[in-house]
VOKE-745965 format. One record per residue: x, y, z of N, C-alpha, C in turn; chain; residue in one letter. Coordinates in nm, 3 decimals. Each point is the difference from the previous one (the first is absolute). Layout:
<recs>
{{X,Y,Z},{X,Y,Z},{X,Y,Z},'A','A'}
...
</recs>
This chain:
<recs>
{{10.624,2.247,11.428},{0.033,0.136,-0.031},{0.151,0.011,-0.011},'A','X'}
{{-0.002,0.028,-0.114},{0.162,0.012,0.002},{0.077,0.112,-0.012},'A','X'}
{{0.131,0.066,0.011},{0.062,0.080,-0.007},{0.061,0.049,0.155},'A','X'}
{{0.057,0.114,0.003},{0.050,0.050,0.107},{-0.110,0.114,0.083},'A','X'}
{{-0.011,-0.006,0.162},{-0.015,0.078,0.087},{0.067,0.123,0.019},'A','X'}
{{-0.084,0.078,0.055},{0.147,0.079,0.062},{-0.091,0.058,0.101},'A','X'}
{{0.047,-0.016,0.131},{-0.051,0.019,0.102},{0.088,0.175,0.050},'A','X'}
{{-0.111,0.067,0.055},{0.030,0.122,0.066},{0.050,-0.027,0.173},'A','X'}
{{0.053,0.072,0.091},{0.038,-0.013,0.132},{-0.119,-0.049,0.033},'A','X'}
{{-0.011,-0.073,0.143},{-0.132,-0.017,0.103},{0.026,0.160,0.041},'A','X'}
{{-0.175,0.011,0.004},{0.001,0.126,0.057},{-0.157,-0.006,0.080},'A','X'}
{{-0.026,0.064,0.136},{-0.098,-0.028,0.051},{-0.103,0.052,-0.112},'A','X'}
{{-0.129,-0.034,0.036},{-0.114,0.061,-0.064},{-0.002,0.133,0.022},'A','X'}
{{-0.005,0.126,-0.139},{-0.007,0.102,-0.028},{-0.098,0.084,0.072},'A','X'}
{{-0.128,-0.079,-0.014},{-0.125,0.054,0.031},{-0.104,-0.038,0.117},'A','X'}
{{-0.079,0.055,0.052},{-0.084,-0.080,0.066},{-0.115,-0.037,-0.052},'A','X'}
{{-0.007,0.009,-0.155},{-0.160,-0.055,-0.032},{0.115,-0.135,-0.030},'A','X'}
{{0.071,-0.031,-0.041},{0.080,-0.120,0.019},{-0.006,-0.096,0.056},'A','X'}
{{0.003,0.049,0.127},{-0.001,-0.082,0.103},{-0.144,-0.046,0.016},'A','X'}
{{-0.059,0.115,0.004},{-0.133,-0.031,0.004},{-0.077,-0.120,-0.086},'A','X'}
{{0.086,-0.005,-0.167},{-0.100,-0.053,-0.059},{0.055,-0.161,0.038},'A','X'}
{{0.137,-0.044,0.057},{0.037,-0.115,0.018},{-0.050,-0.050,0.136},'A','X'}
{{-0.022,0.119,0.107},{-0.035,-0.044,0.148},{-0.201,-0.083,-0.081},'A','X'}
{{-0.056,0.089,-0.091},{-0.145,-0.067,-0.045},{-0.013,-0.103,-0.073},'A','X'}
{{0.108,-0.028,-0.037},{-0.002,-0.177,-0.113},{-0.047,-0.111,0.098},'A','X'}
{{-0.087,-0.063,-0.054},{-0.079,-0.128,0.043},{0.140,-0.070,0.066},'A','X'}
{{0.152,-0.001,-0.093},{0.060,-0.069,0.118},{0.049,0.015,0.126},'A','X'}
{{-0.049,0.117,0.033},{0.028,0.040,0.150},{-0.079,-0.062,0.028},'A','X'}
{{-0.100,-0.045,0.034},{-0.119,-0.017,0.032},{0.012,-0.161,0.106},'A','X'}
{{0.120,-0.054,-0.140},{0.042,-0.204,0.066},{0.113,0.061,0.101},'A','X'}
{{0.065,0.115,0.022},{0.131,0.005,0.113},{-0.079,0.051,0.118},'A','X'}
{{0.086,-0.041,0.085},{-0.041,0.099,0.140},{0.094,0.111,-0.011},'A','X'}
{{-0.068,0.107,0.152},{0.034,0.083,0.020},{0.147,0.056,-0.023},'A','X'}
{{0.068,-0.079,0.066},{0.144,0.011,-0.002},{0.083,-0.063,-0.114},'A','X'}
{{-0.056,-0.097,-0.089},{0.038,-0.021,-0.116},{-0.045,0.140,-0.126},'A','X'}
{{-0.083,0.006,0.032},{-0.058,0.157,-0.111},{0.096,0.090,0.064},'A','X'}
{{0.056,0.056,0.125},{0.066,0.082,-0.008},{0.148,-0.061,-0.026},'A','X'}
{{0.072,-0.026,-0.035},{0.109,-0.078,-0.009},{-0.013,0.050,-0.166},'A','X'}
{{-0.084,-0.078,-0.084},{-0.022,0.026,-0.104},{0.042,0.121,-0.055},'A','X'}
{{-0.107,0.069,0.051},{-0.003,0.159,-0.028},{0.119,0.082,-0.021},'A','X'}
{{0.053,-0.026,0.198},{0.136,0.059,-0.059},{0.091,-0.021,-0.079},'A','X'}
{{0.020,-0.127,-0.037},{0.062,-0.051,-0.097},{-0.004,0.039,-0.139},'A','X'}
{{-0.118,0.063,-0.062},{-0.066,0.026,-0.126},{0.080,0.072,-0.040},'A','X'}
{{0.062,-0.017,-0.171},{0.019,0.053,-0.054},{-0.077,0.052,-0.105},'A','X'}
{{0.025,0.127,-0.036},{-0.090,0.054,-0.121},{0.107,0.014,-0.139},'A','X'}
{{-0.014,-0.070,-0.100},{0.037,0.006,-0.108},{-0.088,0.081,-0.123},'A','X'}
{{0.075,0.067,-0.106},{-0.057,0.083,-0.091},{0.060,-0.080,-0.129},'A','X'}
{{-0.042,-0.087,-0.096},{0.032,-0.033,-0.096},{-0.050,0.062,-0.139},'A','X'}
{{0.121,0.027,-0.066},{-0.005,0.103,-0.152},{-0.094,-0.126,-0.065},'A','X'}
{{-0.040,0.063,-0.143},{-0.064,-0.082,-0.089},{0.075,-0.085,-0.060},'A','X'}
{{-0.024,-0.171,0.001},{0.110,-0.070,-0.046},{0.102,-0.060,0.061},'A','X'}
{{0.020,0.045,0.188},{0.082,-0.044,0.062},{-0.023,-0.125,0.056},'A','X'}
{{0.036,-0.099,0.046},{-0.059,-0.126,0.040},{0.017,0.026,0.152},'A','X'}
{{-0.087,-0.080,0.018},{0.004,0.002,0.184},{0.080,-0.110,0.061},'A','X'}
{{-0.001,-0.146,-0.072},{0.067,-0.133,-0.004},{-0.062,-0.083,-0.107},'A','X'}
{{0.136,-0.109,0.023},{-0.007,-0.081,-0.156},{-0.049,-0.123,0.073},'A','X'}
{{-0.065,-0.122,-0.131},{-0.051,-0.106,0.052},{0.087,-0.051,0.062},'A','X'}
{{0.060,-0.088,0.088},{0.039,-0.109,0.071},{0.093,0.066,0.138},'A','X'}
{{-0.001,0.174,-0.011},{0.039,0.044,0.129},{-0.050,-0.018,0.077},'A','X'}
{{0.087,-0.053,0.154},{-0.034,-0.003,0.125},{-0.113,0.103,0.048},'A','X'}
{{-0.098,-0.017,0.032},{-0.136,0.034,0.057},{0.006,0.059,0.118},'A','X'}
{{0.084,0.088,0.044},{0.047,0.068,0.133},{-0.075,0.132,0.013},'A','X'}
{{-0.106,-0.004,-0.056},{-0.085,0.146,-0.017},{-0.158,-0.031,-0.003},'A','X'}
{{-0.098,0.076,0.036},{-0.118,-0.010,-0.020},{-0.016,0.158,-0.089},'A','X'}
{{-0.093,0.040,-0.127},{0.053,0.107,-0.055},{-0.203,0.052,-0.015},'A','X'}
{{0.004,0.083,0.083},{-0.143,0.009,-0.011},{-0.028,0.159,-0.085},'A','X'}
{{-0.091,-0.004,-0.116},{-0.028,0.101,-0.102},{-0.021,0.140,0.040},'A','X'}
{{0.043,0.106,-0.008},{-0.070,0.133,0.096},{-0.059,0.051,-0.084},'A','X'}
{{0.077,0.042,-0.123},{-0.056,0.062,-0.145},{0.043,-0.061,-0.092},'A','X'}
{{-0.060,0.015,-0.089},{0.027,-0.012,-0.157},{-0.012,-0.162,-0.059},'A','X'}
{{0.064,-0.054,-0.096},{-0.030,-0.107,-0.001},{0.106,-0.065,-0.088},'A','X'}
{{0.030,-0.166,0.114},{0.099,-0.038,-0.020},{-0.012,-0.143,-0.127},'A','X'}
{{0.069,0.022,-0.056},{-0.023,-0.107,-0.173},{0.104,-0.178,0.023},'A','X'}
{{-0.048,-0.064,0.010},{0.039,-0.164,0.080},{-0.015,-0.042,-0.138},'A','X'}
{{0.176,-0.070,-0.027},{0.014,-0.032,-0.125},{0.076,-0.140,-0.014},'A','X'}
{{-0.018,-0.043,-0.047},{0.123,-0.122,-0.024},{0.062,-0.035,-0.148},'A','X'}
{{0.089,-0.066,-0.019},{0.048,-0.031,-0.098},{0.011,-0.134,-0.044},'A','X'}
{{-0.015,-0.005,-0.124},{0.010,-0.178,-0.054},{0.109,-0.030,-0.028},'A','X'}
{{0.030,-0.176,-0.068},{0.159,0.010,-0.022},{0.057,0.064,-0.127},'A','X'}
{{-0.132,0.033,-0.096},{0.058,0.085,-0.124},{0.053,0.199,0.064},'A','X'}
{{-0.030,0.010,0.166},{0.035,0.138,0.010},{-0.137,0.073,-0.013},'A','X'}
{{-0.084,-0.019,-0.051},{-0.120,0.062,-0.057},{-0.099,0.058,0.175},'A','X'}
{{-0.037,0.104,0.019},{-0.047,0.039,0.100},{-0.125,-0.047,0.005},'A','X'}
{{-0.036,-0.047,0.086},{-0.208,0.008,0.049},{-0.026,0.085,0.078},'A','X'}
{{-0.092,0.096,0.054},{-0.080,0.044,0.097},{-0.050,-0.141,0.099},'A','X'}
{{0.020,-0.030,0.079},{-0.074,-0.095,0.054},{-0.092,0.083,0.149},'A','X'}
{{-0.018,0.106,-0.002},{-0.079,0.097,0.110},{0.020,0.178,0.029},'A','X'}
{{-0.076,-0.003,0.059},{0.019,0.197,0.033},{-0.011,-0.044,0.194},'A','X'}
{{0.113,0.112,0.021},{-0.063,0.012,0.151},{-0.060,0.117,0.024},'A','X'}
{{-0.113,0.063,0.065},{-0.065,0.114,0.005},{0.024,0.017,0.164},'A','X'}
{{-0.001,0.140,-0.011},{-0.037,0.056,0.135},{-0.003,-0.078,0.129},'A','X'}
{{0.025,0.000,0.088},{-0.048,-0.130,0.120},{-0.004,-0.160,-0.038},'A','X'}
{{0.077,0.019,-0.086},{0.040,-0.123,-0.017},{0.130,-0.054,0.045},'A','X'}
{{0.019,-0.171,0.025},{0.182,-0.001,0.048},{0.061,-0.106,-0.144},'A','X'}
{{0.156,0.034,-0.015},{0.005,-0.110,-0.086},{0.170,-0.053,0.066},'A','X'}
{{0.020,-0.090,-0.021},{0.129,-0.069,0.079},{-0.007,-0.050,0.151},'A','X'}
{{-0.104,-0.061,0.000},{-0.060,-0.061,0.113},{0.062,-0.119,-0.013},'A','X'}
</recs>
């Protein structure tokens, strides 16, 4: 994926169905107690416009980015530049694992 990011401040999670829908992801499920809360507070909630990238291929992996709404378009590029779709992330889904 190529092009530029642009990341907004960390800001805690807005909402509590938020929290909610990340405290119910199957990957809570592999942490313990005190690792899920650690997590949690940690969570940031991001809002990305149409078209904004979340990260490019070969960035450092310092994020787990799990889907709340809408749906996220996983693309790559060849060496002619030419875009592929190579996936969708939906809802409860994570991608940058």
């Amino acid at each position: 994926m190529e092009g530029n990011a642009t990341f907004g401040p960390r800001k805690p999670p807005s909402t509590r169905e938020a929290r909610m829908t990340l405290a119910s992801h199957d990957l809570m499920d592999r942490l313990s107690a005190a690792s899920r809360d650690r997590l949690l507070a940690r969570a940031v909630e991001r809002d990305l416009e149409p078209g904004e990238l979340l990260y490019l291929t070969g960035d450092p992996s310092e994020r787990v980015h799990v889907i709340d709404s809408g749906i996220l378009k996983l693309t790559a590029r060849d060496a002619e530049g030419e875009e592929t779709i190579v996936g969708l992330a939906l809802p409860g889904e994570t991608v940058g694992e």
